[in-house]
C-alpha positions as CSV (number, residue, x, y, z in Angstrom):
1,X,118.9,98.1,113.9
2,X,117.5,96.0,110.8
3,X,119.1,95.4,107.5
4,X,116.9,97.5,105.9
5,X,116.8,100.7,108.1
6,X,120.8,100.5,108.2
7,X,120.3,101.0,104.1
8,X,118.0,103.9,104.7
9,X,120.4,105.5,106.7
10,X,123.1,105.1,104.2
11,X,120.9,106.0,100.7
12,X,119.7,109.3,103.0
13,X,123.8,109.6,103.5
14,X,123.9,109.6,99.8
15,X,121.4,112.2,99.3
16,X,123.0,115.1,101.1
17,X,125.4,116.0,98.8
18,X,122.6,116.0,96.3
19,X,120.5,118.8,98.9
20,X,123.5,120.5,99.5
21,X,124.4,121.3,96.0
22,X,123.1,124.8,95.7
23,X,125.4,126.4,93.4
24,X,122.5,126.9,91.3
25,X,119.7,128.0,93.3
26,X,115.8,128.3,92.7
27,X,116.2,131.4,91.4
28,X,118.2,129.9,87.9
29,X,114.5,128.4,87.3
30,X,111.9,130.5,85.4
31,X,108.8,129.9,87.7
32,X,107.4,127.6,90.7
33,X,104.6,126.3,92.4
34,X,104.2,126.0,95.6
35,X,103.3,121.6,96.7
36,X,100.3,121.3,99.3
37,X,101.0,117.7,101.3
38,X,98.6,115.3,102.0
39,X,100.3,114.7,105.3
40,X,103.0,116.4,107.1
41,X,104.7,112.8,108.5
42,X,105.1,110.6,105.0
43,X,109.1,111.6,104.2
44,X,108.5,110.6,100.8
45,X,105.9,112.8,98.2
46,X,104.7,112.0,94.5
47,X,102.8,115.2,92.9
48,X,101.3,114.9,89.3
49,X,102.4,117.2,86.7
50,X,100.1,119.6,85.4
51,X,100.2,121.3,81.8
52,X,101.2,124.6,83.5
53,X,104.5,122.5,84.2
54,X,105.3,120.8,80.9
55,X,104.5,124.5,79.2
56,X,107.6,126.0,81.6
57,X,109.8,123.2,80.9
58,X,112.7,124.0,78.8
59,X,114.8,120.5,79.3
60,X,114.1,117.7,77.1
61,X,114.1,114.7,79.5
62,X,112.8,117.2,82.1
63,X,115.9,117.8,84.3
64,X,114.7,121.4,85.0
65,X,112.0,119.9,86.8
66,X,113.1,120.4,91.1
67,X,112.0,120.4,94.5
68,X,112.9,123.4,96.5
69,X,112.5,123.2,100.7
70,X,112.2,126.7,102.4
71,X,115.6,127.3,102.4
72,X,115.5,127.2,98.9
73,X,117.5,124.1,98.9
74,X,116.9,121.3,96.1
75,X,115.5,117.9,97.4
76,X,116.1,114.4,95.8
77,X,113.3,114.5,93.1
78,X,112.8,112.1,90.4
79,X,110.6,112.6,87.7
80,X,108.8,108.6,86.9
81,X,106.3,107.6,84.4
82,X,102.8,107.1,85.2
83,X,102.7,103.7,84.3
84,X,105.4,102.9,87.5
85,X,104.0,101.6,90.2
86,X,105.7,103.8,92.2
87,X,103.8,106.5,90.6
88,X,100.2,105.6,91.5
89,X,98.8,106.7,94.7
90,X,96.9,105.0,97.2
91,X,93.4,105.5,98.7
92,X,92.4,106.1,101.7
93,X,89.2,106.1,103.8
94,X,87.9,107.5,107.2
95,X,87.1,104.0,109.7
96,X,84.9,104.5,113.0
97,X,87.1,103.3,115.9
98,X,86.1,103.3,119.6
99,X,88.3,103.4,123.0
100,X,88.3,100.7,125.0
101,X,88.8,100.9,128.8
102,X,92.5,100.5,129.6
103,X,94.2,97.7,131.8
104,X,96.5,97.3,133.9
105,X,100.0,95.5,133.1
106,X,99.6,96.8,129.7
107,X,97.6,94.2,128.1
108,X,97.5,90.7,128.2
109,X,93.7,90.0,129.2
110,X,91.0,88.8,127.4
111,X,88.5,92.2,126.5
112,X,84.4,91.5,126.4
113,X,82.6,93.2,123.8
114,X,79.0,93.8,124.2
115,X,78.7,95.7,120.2
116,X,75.5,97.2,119.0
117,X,75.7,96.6,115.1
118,X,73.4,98.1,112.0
119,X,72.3,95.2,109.3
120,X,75.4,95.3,107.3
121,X,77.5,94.5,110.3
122,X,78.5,98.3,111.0
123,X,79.5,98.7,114.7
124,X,77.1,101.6,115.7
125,X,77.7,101.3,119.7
126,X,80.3,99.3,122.1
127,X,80.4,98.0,125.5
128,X,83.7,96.7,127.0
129,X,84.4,94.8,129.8
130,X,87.8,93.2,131.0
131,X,88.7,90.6,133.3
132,X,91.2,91.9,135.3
133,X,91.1,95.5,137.3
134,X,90.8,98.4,134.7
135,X,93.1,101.5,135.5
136,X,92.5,105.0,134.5
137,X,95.6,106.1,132.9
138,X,98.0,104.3,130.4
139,X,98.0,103.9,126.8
140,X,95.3,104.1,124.9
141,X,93.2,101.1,123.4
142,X,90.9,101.0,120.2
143,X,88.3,99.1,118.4
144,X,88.3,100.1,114.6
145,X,85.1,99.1,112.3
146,X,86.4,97.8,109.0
147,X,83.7,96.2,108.4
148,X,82.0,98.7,105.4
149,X,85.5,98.1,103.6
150,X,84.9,96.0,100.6
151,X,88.1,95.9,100.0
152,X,91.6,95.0,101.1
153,X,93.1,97.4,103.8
154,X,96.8,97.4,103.7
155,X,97.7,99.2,106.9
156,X,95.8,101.7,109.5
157,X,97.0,105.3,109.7
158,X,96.4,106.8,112.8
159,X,96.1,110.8,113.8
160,X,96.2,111.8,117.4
161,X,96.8,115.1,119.4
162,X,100.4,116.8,119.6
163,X,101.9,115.3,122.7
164,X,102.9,117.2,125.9
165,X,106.2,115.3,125.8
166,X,108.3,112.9,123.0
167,X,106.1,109.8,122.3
168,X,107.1,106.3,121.3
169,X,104.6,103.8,122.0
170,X,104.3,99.6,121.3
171,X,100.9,98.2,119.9
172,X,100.0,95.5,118.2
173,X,96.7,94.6,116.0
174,X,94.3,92.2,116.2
175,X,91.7,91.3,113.5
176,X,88.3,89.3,114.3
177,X,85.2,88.7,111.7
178,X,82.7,88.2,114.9
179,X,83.9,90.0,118.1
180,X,84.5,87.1,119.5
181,X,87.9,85.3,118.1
182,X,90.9,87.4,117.6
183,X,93.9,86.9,115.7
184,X,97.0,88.9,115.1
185,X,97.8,91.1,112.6
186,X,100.8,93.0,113.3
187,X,102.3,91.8,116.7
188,X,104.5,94.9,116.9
189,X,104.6,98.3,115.9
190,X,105.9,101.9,116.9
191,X,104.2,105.4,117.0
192,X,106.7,107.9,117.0
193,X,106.1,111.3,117.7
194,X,109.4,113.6,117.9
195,X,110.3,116.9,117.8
196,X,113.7,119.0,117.7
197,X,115.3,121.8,116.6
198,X,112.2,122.5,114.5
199,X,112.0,118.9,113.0
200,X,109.4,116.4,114.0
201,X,109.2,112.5,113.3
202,X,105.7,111.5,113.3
203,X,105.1,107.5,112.7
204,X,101.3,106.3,112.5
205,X,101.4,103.9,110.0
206,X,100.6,100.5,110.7
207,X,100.4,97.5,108.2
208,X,98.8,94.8,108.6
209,X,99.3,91.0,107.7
210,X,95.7,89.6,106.6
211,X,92.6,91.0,106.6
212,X,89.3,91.2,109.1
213,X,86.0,93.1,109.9
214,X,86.9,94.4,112.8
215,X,90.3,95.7,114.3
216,X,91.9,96.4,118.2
217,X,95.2,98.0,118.9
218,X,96.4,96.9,122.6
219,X,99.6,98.5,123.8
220,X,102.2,96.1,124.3
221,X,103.6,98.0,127.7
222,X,102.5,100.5,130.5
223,X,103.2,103.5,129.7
224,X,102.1,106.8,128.0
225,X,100.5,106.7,124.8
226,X,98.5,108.9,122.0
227,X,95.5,110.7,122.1
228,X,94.1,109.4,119.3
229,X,91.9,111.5,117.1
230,X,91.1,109.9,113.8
231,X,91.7,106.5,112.0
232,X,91.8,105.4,108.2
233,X,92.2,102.7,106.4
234,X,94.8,102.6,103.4
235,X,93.6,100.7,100.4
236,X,95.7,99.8,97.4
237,X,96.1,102.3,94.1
238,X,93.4,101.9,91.7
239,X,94.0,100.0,89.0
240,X,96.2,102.0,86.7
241,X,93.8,103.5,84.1
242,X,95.7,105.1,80.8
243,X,94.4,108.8,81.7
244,X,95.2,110.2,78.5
245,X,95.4,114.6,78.3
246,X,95.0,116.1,74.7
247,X,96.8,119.1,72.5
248,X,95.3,120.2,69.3
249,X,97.7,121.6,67.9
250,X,97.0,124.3,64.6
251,X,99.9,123.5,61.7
252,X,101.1,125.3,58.5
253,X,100.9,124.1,55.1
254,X,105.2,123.8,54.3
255,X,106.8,122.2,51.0
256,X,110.4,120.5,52.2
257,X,112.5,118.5,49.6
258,X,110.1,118.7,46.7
259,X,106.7,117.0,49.0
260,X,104.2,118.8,50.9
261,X,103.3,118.5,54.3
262,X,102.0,119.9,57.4
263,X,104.3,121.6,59.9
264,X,102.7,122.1,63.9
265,X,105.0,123.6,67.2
266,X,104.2,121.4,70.0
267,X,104.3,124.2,73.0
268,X,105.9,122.4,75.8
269,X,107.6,119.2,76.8
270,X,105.1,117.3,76.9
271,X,105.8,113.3,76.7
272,X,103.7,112.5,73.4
273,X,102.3,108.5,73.3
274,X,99.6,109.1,70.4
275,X,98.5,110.8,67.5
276,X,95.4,111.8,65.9
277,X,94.4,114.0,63.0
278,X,91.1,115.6,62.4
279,X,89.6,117.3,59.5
280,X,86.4,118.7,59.0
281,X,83.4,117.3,57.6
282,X,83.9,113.3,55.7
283,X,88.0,112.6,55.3
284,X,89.9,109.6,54.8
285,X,93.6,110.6,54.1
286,X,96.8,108.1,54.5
287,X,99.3,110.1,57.1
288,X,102.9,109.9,57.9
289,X,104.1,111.2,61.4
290,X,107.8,112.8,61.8
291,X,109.3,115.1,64.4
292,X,112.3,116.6,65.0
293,X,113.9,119.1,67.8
294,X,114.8,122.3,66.8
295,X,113.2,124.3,63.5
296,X,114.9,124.3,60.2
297,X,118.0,122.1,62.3
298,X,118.5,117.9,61.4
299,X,116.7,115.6,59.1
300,X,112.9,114.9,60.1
301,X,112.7,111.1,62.4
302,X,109.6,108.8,61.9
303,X,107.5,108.4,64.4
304,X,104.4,107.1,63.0
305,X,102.9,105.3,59.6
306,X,101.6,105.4,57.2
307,X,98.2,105.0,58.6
308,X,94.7,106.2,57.4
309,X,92.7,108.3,59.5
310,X,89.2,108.6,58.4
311,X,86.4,110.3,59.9
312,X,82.6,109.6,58.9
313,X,80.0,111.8,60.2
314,X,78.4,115.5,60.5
315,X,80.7,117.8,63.2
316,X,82.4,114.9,64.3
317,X,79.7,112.4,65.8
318,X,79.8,109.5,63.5
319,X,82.9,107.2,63.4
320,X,86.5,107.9,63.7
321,X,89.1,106.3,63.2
322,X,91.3,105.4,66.9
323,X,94.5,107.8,67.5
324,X,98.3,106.1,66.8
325,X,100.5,105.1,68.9
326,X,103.8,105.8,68.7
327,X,106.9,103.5,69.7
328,X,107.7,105.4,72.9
329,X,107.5,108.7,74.3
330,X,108.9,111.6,72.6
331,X,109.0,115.3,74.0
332,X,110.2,117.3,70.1
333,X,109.0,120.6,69.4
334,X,108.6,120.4,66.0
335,X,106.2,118.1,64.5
336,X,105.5,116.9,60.7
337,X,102.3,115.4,58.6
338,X,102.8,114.4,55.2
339,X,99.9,113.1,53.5
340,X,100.2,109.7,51.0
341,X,97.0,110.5,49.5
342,X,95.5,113.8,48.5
343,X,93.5,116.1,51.4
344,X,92.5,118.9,49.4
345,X,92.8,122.3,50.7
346,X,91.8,121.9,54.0
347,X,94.7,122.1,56.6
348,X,94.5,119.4,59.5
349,X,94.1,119.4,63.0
350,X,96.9,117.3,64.7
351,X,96.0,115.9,67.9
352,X,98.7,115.1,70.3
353,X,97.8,112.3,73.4
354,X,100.2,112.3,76.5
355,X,99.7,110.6,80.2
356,X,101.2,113.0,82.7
357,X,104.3,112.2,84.9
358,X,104.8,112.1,88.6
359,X,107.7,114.0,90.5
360,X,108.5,112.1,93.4
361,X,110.8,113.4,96.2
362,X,111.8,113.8,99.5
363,X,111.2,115.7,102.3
364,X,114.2,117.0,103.2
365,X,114.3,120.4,105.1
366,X,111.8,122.4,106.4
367,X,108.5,122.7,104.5
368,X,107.0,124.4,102.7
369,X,108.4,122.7,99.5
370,X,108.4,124.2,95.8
371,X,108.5,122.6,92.5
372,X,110.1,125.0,89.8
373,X,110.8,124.5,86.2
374,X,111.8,126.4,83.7
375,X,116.2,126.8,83.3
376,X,118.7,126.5,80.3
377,X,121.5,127.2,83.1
378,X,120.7,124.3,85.9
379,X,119.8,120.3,85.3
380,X,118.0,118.5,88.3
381,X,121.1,115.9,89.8
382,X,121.0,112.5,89.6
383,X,119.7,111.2,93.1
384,X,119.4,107.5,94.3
385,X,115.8,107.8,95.3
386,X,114.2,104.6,93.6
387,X,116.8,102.4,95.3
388,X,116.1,104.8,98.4
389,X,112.0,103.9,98.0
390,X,112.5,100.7,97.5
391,X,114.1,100.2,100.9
392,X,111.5,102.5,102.8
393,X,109.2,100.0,101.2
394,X,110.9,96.7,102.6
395,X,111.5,98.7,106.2
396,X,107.9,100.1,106.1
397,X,105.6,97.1,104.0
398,X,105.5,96.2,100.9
399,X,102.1,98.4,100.1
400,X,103.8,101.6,101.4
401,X,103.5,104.3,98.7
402,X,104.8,107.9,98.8
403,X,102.1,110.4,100.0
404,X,100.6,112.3,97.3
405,X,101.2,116.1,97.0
406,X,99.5,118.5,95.0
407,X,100.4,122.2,92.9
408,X,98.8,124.6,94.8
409,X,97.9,128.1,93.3
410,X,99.3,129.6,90.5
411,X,102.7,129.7,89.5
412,X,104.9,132.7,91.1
413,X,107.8,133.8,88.5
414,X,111.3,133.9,89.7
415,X,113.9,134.4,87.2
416,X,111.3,134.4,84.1
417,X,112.6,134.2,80.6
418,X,116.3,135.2,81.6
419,X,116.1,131.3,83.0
420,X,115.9,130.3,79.7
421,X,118.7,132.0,78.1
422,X,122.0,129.6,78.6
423,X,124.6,131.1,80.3
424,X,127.9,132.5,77.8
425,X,130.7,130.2,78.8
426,X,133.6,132.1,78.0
427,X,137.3,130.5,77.1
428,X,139.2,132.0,80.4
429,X,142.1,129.7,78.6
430,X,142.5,131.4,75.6
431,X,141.9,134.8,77.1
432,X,144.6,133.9,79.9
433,X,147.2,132.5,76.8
434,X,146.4,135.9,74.8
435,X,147.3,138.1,77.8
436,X,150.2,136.5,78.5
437,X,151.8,136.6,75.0
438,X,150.9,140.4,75.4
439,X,151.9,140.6,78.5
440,X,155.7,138.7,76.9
441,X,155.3,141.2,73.6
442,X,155.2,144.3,75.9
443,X,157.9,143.3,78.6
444,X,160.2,142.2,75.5
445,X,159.8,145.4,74.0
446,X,160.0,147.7,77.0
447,X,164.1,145.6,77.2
448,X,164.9,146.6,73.9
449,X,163.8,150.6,74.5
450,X,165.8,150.3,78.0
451,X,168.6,149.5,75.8
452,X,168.7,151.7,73.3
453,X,168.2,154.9,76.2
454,X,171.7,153.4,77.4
455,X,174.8,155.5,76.3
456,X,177.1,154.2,75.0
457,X,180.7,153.2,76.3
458,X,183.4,156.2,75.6
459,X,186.0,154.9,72.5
C-alpha cells in the first residue's frame, strides 16, 4: 500500500469521530436541502451556496452550515472560498469510444486499425485487426476519439454496466496523433467495482500523463472486465471568473453622535467583497462605509472610504462610477453610510457585491445527503478535510477535483425558528450549592426541635 493511500486511511480514521458526533442532530438546524450528485462513485462533493442558504444562516463564519447522510448523521464538510482552487469544478465532456476485438493472453500484440475519419480528424467508423488469434470473451478493449477536444484532457472517466460479480480490472492507456504509433499514458490503472452491506466502491477514473488525439485502454491481464457503456473526458476548471451576486439593500435616514447617515439590515450572512451606492437621477456624493454586528450594540468599524460615487445619466444608462472594494470579506448585519458631502433628500440605494462559497464534503454514509443551516444551539466541527483532499489528490492525480453537487428543490423546515433561539444554559452549580445549604439549614434545624421535644432529666 502507497504512502499516500496509507494517509487516506488514517485522515478518514480521523474523521469518524467528527460523523459520529451526533449529540446535536439535524433536527437543531432550522431548514435543509436536499444535494443531487453529479456521480454516485467521487467520495468527495463541492456544492455552491445559493442565497436561500446565506438567508437561513444564523452563524457568522457559517459554522451552522452541515452535511447530513440518511441517517441523519453530520459528514466532514468545510465551507471554502470561491477563489480556492479546490473550490472550482471541472468540466467534463461525452468522447465517442469504440470496442476493439479482444486477444488472447491479455494484451501484448500489436492492434491494426483500418479508421474511417470526417475532415476534422473525427473517427466516424473502425476496423480492427490483430496479429495473434482473437478470443471471444475477456476484458474489454476500447478506442476513445479525442480528437474534437481542443483542449487538455486530464483523465478519462469511464461508466459501464453493474457487474454480475465484484470487479477489479488492470488497464493501461495509450495515446497516438495518427493510429499508427502509440505511446503510453498511464501504464497501470484499476476499475473497481464493489459492493457490501449496502456500500459500493466504484473506481473509473483514469489520469492520464500527456496528451493525444486518439486513446486505447488494453487490459493488462485475462480476466473479467466492464461492460463499458459511456466515456468522457475531464478537462480542467475554467479559469476562475469573479462571479459577483448583488443585494440592494433599502436604508433609513438615522442621526448617531451629532452626524447623519444612512442605516441598511443586510438579511443574511452573506460574505460582502464590494460596495456600491445608487441614487436616482445625476449624483456625485463622497461616502463612508461602516458596519457593525448587532443593532444599537458596539462602536461602528470602517470598512470603506471616503470615496465618491457619481452617476451621470437618465435611469441609470450613462456612466457610473465602479463599486468598492472592501479589505476582506465581512458577513455584519448592520450596515452604515455617512455622506462627506451633501445628498439632499433623497435616501440611497446601497448595493452589496458577494462571490458565493462552496461546501465541500464527504461522502460518508448512505446517500441521500442534506445540507442544513439555520442553528443558534449546534456549530459545524472542525474536520481535517483539506489535508484529507490534498492526499486523495496525490493518491488519485494532481487534476482530481471533488465532484460537484447541486441543491435540489426547495428547502424542507425542520426545527424552524426555535433553531435559532440559543439554548438557556442554566448554573446546575449554583443551584446544586443553594440546595445543599437548604438542605444543611433544614437538617440543622430539625436537631435543634428534636432537642427541645426531649424531657428533661428528673432533679
Amino acid at each position: 500500500m502507497s504512502k499516500a493511500s496509507l494517509y487516506v486511511l488514517a485522515m478518514a480514521a480521523a474523521l469518524v469521530p467528527v460523523a459520529a458526533h451526533a449529540a446535536a442532530p439535524a433536527q437543531d438546524y432550522a431548514r435543509e436541502w436536499p444535494l443531487e450528485l453529479a456521480r454516485e462513485d467521487a467520495g468527495a462533493y463541492r456544492v455552491v451556496l445559493d442565497q436561500a442558504v446565506y438567508l437561513g444562516a444564523h452563524d457568522r463564519a457559517l459554522r451552522d452550515v452541515e452535511v447530513f447522510n440518511a441517517q441523519g448523521q453530520p459528514v466532514a464538510t468545510a465551507v471554502l472560498s470561491p477563489a480556492q482552487p479546490l473550490a472550482q469544478a471541472s468540466r467534463t465532456r461525452a468522447l465517442p469510444w469504440f470496442p476493439l476485438p479482444a486477444q488472447e493472453g491479455g494484451g501484448g500484440g500489436d492492434i491494426h486499425l483500418i479508421a474511417e475519419r470526417d475532415a476534422d480528424g473525427s473517427i466516424r467508423r473502425v476496423e480492427a485487426g490483430i496479429g495473434a488469434r482473437a478470443s471471444v470473451g475477456g476484458p474489454g478493449r476500447w478506442l476513445v476519439d479525442a480528437s474534437g477536444v481542443r483542449e487538455p484532457v486530464r483523465a478519462l472517466l469511464l461508466e459501464w454496466e453493474d457487474p454480475a460479480q465484484p470487479l477489479q480490472a488492470g488497464y493501461r492507456v495509450e495515446g497516438s496523433d495518427d493510429l499508427r504509433s502509440w505511446r503510453t499514458l498511464n501504464g497501470s490503472t484499476t476499475l473497481l467495482d464493489l459492493e457490501r452491506g449496502g456500500e459500493r466502491l466504484r473506481q473509473g477514473r483514469i489520469v492520464l500523463d500527456g496528451q493525444a488525439r486518439y486513446l486505447r485502454l488494453l487490459p493488462l491481464r485475462a480476466g473479467p472486465g466492464p461492460v463499458l457503456t459511456g466515456v468522457s473526458a475531464e478537462l480542467a476548471p475554467a479559469v476562475a471568473r469573479a462571479q459577483w451576486e448583488w443585494l440592494e439593500l433599502q436604508g433609513k435616514r438615522r442621526n448617531s453622535g451629532g452626524r447623519e447617515g444612512f442605516e441598511f439590515l443586510l438579511p443574511g450572512r452573506f460574505p460582502v467583497e464590494r460596495a456600491d451606492v445608487r441614487l436616482p437621477g445625476n449624483s456625485a456624493v463622497e461616502w463612508t462605509l461602516h458596519s457593525r454586528e448587532a443593532d444599537d450594540e458596539g462602536s461602528w468599524t470602517w470598512r470603506a472610504g471616503p470615496w465618491v460615487s457619481y452617476q451621470l445619466g437618465a435611469d441609470g444608462s450613462g456612466t457610473r462610477s465602479e463599486p468598492r472594494a472592501l479589505a476582506g470579506a465581512v458577513r455584519d448585519r448592520h450596515w452604515r453610510l455617512v455622506p462627506n458631502t451633501p445628498v439632499g433628500d433623497q435616501t440611497p440605494v446601497l448595493r452589496v457585491g458577494y462571490r458565493p462559497e462552496v461546501a465541500v464534503f464527504l461522502a460518508q454514509g448512505q446517500p441521500p445527503f442534506s445540507l442544513a443551516a439555520g442553528s443558534a444551539r449546534r456549530q459545524r466541527g472542525e474536520a481535517p478535510i483539506r489535508p484529507l483532499l490534498d492526499a486523495l489528490r496525490a493518491q488519485r492525480g494532481s487534476g482530481w477535483e471533488p465532484a460537484a453537487a447541486t441543491l435540489a428543490g426547495e428547502a424542507r423546515e425542520l426545527a424552524g425558528d426555535r433553531a435559532l433561539e440559543p439554548v438557556v444554559e442554566r448554573d446546575w452549580k449554583s443551584w446544586l450549592l443553594w440546595a445543599l445549604l437548604v438542605g444543611g439549614a433544614a437538617l440543622v434545624a430539625l436537631l435543634g426541635i428534636s432537642l427541645l421535644r426531649q424531657p428533661r432529666p428528673e432533679g
